[in-house]
C-alpha positions in Angstrom: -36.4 94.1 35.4 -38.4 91.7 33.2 -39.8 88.4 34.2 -37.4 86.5 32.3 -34.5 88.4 34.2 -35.6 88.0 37.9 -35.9 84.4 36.4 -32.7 83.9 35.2 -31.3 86.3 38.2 -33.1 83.6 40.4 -31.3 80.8 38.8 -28.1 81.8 39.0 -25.3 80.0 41.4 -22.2 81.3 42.2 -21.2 77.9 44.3 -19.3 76.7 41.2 -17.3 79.6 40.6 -16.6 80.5 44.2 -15.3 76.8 44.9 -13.0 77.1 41.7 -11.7 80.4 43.0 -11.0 78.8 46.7 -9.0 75.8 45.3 -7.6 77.9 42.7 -5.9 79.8 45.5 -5.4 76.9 47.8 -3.2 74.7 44.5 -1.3 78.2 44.0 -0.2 78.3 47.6 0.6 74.9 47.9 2.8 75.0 44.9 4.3 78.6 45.9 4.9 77.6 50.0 6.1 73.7 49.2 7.7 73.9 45.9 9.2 70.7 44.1 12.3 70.2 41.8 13.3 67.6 39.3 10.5 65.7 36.9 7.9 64.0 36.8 7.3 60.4 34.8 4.1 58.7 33.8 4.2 55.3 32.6 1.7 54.2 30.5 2.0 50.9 29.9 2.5 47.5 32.1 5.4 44.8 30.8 2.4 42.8 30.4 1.4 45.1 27.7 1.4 44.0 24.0 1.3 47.3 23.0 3.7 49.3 25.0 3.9 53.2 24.8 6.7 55.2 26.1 7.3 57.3 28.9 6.5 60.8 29.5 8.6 62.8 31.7 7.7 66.5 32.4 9.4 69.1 34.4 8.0 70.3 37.9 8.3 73.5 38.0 7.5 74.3 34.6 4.0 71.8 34.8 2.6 73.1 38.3 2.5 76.8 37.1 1.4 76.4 33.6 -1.7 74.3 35.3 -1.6 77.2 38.0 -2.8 79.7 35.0 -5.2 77.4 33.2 -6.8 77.0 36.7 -7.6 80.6 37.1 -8.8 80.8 33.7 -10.9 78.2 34.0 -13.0 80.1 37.2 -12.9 83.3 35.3 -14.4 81.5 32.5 -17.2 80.0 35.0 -17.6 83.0 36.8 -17.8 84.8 33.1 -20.5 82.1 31.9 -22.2 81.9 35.2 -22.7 85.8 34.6 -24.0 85.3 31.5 -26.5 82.1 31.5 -26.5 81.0 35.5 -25.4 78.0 35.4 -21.6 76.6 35.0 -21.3 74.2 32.2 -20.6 70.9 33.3 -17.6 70.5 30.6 -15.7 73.5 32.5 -15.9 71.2 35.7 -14.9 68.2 34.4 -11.6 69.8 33.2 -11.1 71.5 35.8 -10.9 68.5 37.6 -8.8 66.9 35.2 -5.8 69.4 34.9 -5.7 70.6 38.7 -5.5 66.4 39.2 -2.6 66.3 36.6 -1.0 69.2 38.1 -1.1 67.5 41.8 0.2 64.1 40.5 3.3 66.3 38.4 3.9 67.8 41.8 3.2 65.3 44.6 5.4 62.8 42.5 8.2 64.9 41.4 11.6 62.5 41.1 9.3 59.5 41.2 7.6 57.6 38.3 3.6 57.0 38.6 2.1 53.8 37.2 -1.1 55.4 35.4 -2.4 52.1 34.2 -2.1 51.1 38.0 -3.7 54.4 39.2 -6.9 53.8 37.3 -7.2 50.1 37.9 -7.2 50.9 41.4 -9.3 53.6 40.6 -12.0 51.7 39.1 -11.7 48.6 41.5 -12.4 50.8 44.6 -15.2 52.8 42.3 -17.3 49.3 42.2 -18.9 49.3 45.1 -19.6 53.0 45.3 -21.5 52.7 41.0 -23.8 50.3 42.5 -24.9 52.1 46.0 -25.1 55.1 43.7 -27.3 52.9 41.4 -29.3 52.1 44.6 -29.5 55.3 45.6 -30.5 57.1 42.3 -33.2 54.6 42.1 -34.9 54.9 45.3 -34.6 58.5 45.3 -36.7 58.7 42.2 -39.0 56.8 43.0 -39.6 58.5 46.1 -37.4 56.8 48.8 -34.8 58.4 50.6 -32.1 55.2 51.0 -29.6 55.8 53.7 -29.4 52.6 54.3 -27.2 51.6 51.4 -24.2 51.0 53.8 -26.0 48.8 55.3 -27.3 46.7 52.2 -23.4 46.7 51.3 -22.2 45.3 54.1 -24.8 42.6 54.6 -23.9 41.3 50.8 -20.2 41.6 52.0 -21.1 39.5 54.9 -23.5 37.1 53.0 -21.5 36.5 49.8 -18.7 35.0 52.2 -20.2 33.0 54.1 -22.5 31.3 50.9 -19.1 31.5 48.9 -17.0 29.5 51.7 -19.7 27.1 52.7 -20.2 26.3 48.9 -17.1 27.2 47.3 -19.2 28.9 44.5 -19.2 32.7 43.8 -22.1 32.8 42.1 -23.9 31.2 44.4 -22.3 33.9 47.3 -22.9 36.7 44.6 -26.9 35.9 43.9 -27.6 34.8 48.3 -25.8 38.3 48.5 -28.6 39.8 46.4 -31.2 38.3 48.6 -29.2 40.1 51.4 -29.4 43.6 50.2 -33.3 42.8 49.2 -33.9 41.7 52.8 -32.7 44.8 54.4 -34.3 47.3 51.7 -37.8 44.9 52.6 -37.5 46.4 56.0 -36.5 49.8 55.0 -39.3 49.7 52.4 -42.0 48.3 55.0 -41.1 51.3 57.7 -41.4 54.2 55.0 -43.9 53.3 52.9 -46.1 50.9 54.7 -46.1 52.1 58.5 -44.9 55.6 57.0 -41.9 55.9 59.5 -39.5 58.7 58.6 -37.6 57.3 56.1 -33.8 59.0 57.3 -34.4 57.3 60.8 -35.1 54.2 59.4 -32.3 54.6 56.9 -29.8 55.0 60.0 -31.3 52.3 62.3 -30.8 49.9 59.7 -26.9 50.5 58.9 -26.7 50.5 62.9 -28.5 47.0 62.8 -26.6 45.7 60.0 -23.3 47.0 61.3 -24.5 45.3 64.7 -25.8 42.0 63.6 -22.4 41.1 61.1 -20.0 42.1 64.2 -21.6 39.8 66.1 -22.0 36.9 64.1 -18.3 37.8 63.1 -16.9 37.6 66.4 -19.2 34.4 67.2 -19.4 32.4 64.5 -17.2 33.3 61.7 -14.1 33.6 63.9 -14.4 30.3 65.7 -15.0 28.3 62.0 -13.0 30.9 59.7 -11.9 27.9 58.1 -15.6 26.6 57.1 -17.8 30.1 57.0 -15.1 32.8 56.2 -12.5 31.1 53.5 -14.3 33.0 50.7 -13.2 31.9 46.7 -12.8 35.2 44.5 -14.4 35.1 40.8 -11.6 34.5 38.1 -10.6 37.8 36.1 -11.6 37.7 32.5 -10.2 39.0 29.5 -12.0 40.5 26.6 -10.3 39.6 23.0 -8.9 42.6 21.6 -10.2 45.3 23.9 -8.1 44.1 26.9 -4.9 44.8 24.7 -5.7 48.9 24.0 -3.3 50.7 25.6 -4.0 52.2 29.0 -7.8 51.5 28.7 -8.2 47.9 28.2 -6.0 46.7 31.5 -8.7 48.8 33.1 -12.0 48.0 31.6 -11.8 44.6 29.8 -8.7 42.5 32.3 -11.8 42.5 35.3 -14.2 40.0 36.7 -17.8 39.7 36.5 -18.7 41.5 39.1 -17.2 44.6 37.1 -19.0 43.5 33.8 -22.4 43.2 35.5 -21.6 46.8 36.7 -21.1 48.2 32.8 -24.4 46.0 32.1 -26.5 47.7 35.4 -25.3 51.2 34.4 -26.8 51.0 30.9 -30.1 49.0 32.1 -30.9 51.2 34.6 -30.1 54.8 32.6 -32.1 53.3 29.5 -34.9 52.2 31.8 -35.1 55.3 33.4 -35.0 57.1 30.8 -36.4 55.0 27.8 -39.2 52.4 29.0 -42.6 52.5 30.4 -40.9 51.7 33.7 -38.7 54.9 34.0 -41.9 57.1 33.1 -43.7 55.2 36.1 -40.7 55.5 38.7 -39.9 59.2 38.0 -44.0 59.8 38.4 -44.4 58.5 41.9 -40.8 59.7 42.6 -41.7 63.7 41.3 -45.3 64.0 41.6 -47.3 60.9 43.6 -50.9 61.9 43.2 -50.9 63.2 39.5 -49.8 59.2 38.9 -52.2 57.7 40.9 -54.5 59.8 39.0 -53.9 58.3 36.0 -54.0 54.5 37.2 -49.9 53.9 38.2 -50.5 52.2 41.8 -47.7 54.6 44.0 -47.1 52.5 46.6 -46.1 49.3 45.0 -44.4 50.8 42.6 -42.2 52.5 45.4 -41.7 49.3 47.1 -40.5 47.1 44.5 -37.9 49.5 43.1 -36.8 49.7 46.5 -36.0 45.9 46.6 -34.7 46.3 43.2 -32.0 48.9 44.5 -31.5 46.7 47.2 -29.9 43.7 45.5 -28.1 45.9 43.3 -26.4 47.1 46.8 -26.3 43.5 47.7 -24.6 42.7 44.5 -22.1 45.5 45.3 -21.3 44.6 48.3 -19.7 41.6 46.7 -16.7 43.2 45.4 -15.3 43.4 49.1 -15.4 39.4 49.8 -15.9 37.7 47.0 -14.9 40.0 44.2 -11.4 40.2 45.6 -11.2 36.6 47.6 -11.1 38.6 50.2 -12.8 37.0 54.2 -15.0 39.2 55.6 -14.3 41.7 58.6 -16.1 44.2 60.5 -17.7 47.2 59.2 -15.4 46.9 56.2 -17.5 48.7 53.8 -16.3 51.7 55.7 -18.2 54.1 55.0 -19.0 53.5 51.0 -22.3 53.8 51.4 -22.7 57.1 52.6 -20.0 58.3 49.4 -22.6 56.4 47.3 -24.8 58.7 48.7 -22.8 61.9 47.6 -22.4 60.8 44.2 -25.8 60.4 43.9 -26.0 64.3 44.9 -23.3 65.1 42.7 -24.5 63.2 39.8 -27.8 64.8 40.4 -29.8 61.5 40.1 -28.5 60.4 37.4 -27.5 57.4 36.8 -24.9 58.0 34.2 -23.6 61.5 36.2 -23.7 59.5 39.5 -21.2 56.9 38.0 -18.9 59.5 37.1 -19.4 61.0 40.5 -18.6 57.5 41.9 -15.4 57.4 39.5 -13.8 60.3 40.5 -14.1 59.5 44.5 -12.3 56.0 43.7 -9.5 57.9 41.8 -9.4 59.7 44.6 -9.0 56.6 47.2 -6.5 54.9 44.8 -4.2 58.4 44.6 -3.6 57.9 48.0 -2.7 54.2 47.5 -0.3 54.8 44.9 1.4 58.2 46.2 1.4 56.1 49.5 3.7 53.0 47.5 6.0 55.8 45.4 6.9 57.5 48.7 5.7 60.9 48.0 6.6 63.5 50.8 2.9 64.3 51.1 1.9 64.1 54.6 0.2 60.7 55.2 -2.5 62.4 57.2 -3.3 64.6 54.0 -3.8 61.4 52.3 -5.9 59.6 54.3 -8.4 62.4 54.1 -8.4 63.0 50.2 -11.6 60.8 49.2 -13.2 62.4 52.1 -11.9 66.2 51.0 -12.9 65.7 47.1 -16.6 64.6 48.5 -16.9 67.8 50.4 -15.8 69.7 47.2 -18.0 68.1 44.6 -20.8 68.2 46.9 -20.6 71.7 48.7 -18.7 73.6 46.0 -19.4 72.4 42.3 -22.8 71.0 42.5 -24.8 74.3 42.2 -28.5 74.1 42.9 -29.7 71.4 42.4 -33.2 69.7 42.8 -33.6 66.6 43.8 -36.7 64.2 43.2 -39.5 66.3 44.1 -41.6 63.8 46.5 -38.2 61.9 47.6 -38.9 61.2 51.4 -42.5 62.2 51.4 -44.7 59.0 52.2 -47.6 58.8 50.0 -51.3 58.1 51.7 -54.1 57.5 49.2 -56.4 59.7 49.8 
């Protein structure tokens, strides 16, 4: 064999193709062992609507098994590419997704009517938190950080946007003091890794421990007694763009939110032109990939690690937000639950992106709010199997369609000048 084809022999991933294949066969007995009658009706628009579009109703039967077959041509076809180049395009994934989720809702709701507009509202409000610790994460990790603690940095905006909010009875003032929360904690984190050079996954978990600690407390002592004064939080006023917020389907979604959801659209499109555009994406993804070639040529790596970190910590603390504040919502304990630590598996399956982490974040939201709305329809779909979808979709796009994938080449690694 040829350089170029132990190369290309080396590169090649069959994870893709093999996870396709397993839920190919796992959708085909599902629909062959529980099968559904009747039809299947999606409404796509609201009364609220201006523009209102009709109905579609499809039959069951007819639906599951049609997607059944596009399914298994869809792995042949990664399996066939994967042959051929290595690497499964990331088009083939993303419709895969998109059909076997279309075939699901067809059969999980058959003889009820799905609210799709309501579906991907949801989907995109429970997204929100999980874009900006994905955000946070893609950012530390390229610039050489390892974040675990951005469960931690949610939760103590959560906790600190209430208690600022209900004491003032502004949100803004709640949403920036919620910034200054999620700096503190990634000041800490930051300090231990790359000033005392303190494993940084250690530190990562000691800090979500301490955060989860410190806002119980002060919950059970403090807010509780005074919910009236500390934990009464105001929620920021939805706002409707002109024009956008009447397109069908897509502007109740996007453009009928608050600002918490604009800033989002805003930090997605700073930080993926930043990274990718500016002098100061060049910088990060130096100290983040190769420490001592950058200090080399003048860029000071430690610094330059430790404020991106507090960056990515108030956009966690900002994120944190959308569980008190963004939703008017008092605080409770722990009730991030667990967002963080999805955050941290978009990042993985968005490969550090910040544009493919989003769209990671995306699709484990539309997973949260399926089980909401299959919950409210009465599906027969065991309510067990429902509570554990957002956590089954993260093991799939993580173990089974990620490939191999490289992370930030000094990510964890503490630099020492030498």
């Amino acid at each position: 064999m040829t350089t170029q084809a132990l190369e290309k022999a080396e590169l090649r991933s069959w994870k893709a193709p093999i996870a396709l294949a397993v839920f190919s066969a796992l959708y085909t007995l599902m629909i062959a062992l529980a099968p559904r009658e009747g039809s299947t009706t999606f409404r796509l628009s609201t009364a609220a609507d201006p523009v209102q579009l009709g109905e579609i109703t499809v039959p069951v039967t007819l639906t599951v098994w049609v997607v059944c077959v596009l399914l298994v041509v869809l792995t042949a076809l990664a399996a066939l590419v994967v042959q051929r180049s290595g690497k499964t395009p990331l088009w083939i994934l993303a419709a895969y997704i998109i059909i076997m989720i279309y075939g699901f809702l067809a059969w999980a709701a058959a003889g009820a009517t799905i609210p799709v507009t309501g579906l991907l509202a949801g989907a995109v409000a429970l997204a929100i938190p999980l874009i900006y610790g994905a955000l946070t994460g893609v950012i530390g990790e390229r610039v050489g950080v390892v974040n675990i603690a951005i469960e931690g940095q949610l939760l103590a905006g959560a906790f600190t946007a209430a208690v600022v909010a209900s004491l003032t009875r502004s949100p803004v003032l709640g949403l920036v003091a919620a910034m200054v929360a999620g700096m503190l904690v990634a000041f800490v984190l930051a300090a231990f890794a790359i000033k005392y050079l303190v494993e940084q996954v250690i530190v990562g978990v000691v800090l979500n421990v301490l955060v989860v600690g410190l806002t119980s407390f002060f919950y059970s002592q403090v807010l509780q007694p005074n919910a009236a004064l500390l934990n009464s939080p105001p929620r920021f006023d939805r706002i409707n763009i002109p024009l956008l917020s009447d397109i069908p389907v897509i502007g109740p979604v996007f453009f009928r939110q608050t600002i918490i959801v604009y800033l989002m659209y805003i930090a997605v499109a700073v930080v993926w032109f930043g990274m990718t555009r500016t002098r100061w994406g060049l910088r990060l993804r130096a100290v983040g990939e190769h420490p001592q070639a950058a200090d080399t040529v003048g860029i000071r790596v430690n610094p330059t690690r430790f404020w991106n970190v507090l960056l990515a910590g108030a956009i966690a603390g900002l994120g944190g937000t959308v569980f008190t504040i963004g939703n008017g919502i008092a605080f409770n304990k722990e009730m991030t639950a667990g967002a963080g630590f999805i955050a941290l598996a978009a990042v993985i399956f968005g490969q550090w992106d910040p544009i493919k982490a989003t769209l990671a974040a995306l699709l484990f939201g539309f997973a949260s709010s399926l089980q909401n709305t299959l919950s409210v329809i009465g599906s027969p779909v065991p309510s067990e199997f429902m509570l554990m979808l957002p956590y089954v979709v993260t093991i799939f796009v993580v173990a089974g369609v990620v490939g191999r994938s490289r992370g930030p080449a000094a990510a964890g690694q503490p630099y020492v000048k030498g």
